[in-house]
N, C-alpha and C positions, 0 to 999 in steps of 0.2 A: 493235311490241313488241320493243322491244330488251332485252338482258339486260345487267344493270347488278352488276359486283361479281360474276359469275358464277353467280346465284340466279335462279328463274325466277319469272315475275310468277304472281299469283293465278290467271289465266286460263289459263297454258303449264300452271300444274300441275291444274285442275280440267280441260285436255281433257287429260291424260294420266294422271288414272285415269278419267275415262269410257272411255278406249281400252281401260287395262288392263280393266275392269270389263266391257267389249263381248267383248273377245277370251278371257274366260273364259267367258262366256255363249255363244257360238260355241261352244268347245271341247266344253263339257260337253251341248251341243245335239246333237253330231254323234256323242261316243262315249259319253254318258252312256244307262243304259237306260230306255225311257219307261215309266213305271210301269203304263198297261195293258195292256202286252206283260208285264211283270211279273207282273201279275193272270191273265191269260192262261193264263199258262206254270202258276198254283199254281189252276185252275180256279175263279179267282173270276173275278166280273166289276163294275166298279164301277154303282151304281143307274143312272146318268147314259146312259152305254153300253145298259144292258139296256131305259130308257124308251127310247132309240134305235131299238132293235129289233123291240121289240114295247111300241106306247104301251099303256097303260092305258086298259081298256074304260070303266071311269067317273068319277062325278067325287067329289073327294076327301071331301064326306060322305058319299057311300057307305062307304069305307072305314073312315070316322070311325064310321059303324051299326054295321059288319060286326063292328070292335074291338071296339065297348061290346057286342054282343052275344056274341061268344067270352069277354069279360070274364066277362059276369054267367053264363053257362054252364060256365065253368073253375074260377074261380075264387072266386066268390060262396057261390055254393051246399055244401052240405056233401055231395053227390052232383055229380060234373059230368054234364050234360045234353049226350049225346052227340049228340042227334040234331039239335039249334040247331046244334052245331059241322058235323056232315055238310050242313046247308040252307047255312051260308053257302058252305062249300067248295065246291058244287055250282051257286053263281051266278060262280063264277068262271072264266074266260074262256081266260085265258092268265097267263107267268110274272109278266109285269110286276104282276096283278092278287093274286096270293099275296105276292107281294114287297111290297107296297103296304100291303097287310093287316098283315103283319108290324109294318113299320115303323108303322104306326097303334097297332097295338096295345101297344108300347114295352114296359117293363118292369114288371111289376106286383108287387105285394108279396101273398106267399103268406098265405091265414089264418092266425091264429094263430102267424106265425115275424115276422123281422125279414129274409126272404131275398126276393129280388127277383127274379123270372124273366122269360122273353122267353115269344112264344108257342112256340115251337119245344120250349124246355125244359118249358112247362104242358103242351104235349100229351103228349111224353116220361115226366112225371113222370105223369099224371093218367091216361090212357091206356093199356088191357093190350093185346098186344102184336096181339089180334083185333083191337079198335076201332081201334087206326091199320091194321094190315092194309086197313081197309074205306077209312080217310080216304085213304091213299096208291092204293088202286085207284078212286075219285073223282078222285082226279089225273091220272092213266096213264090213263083212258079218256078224260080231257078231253087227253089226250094237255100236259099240262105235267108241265115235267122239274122236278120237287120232292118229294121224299120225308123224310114225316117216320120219324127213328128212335125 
């Protein structure tokens, strides 16, 4: 691979940005910050990490019942039915199992509006400040660290 005219051929210049493109990737490996030290530091924890720690007691229809049941007791009805939402909270285990729930239950659209809430927010909003009282001491004595406001 001689250089002709002082130009480098296709191949001199395709390994010398693989090099540059290596030694940036180094660089930013050794002093860049990793994002779950990131998450860490601002008390979040990514899903991934937290199934790590503690997997999830069941299998994901369950979860799938648990939502459409929080669903139709939150949100369906023109009373929410407190006591459906206390039976599921009380088949659950550990964090990863609220967590899960959660995320099953996704965003749902309020009656009557065009606003879209999470379960956190349906309990919040549906919820007097007794009835989560009792949902969050359902938590605390299954000893998971989750409180709803």
């Amino acid at each position: 691979m001689s250089k002709e005219d002082g130009r480098e051929t296709p191949w001199q210049l395709i390994l010398s940005i693989a090099t540059i493109i290596a030694a940036v990737a180094f660089l930013a490996k050794i002093f860049g910050k990793d994002v779950n030290d990131e998450n860490d530091q601002r008390g979040q924890r990514s899903r991934e990490d937290l199934y790590k720690k503690t997997k999830p007691s069941f299998a994901d229809y369950r979860y799938l019942d648990w939502a459409k049941t929080l669903t139709t007791a939150l949100m369906l009805n023109s009373t929410e039915d407190e006591d459906a939402v206390y039976k599921v909270f009380n088949r659950m285990r550990n964090l990863s199992d609220v967590v899960k729930t959660i995320d099953f239950f996704g965003t749902k659209r309020k009656m009557f509006t065009t606003q879209y809430i999470t379960l956190p927010e349906a309990i919040a909003e549906y919820f007097n400040p007794n009835e989560k009282k009792k949902l969050n001491d359902i938590l605390a004595k299954k000893r998971i660290d989750y409180t709803f406001d």
